[in-house]
N, C-alpha and C positions, 0 to 999 in steps of 0.2 A: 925428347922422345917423339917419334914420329912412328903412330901405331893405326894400321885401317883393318879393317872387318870382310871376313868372306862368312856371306850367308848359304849354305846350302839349301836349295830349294827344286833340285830338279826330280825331285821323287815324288810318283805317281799313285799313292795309297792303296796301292792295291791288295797292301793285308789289313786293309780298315773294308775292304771291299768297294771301294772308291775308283770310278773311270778317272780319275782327272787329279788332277793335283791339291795333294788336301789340304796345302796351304790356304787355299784359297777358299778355304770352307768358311762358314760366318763362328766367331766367337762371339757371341753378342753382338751389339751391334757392326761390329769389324772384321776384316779375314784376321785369321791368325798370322799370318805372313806381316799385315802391318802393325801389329804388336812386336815383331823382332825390330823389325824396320825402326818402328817410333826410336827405342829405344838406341840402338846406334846411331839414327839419325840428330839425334838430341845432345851423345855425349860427348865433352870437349873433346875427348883424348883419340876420337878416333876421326882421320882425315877424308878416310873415304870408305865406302863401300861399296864390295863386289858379289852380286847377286847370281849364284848359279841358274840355271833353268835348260829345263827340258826343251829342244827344237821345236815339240809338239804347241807348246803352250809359251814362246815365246811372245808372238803376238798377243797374246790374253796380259802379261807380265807390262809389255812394251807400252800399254795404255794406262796400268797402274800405279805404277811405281814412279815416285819423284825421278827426276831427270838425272840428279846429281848420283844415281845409283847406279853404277857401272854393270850391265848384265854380261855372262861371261855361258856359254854354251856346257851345260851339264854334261856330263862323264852317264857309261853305263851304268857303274857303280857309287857311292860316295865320294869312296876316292878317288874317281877319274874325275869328280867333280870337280875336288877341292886339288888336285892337279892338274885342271884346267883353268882354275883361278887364281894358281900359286905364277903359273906361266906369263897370266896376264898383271898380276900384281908385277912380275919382275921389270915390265915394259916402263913402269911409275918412274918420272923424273923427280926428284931423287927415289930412290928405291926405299921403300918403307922398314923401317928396322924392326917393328913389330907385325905380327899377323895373326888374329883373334881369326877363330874357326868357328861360325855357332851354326849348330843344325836349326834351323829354322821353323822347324816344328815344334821347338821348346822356348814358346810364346810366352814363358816368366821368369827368364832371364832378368836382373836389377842392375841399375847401376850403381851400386855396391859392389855387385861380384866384379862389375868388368873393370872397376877400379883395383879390386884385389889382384885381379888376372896380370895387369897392365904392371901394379908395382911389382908382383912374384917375376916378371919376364923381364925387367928391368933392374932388379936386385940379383937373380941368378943367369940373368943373362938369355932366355932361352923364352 
């Protein structure tokens, strides 16, 4: 099984009333963004990660985020996001058989679920 991760992050909170990308907001002492992060970055099952972002705030991303995190140019919407990241996943030698989607503003995610995730897509195929 050969499974990577697209994180959506190119959304600008602007119904939290936020200029700026509220990933990047402190959860204690961390952004919330490297709570998704940790957690993919940590788990066996997933080879790689593809980080949406906004143009705006690429630079801001470019200096935090570990290297190995592939950033991929944000959509207007989510899903021109995660259709700019499916484009770029397809480039992957060999092509990834799985693709885990997490909005990245839901900083408690486990590695529990993404084991559940991973076996349901590989038992029913999808």
């Amino acid at each position: 099984m050969d499974a990577v991760a697209v994180i959506v992050a190119a959304g600008q909170g602007t119904r939290m009333g936020e200029e700026h990308n509220k990933l990047l907001l402190p959860l204690g002492t961390r952004t919330i963004l490297e709570f998704s992060l940790e957690l993919f970055l940590k788990h066996t099952g997933i080879r790689k990660i593809f980080l949406t972002v906004a143009s705006l705030d690429r630079s801001v991303f470019e200096t935090i985020i570990p290297k190995e995190v592939v950033l991929v140019e944000g959509g207007k919407r989510r899903q021109d996001s995660v259709h700019n990241a499916l484009l770029r996943v397809l480039q992957e030698k060999p092509v990834p058989e799985i693709v885990l989607v997490h909005d990245g503003a839901r900083p408690f995610c486990s590695a529990e679920l993404i084991d559940r995730i991973l076996a349901a897509a590989i038992e029913h195929g999808a």
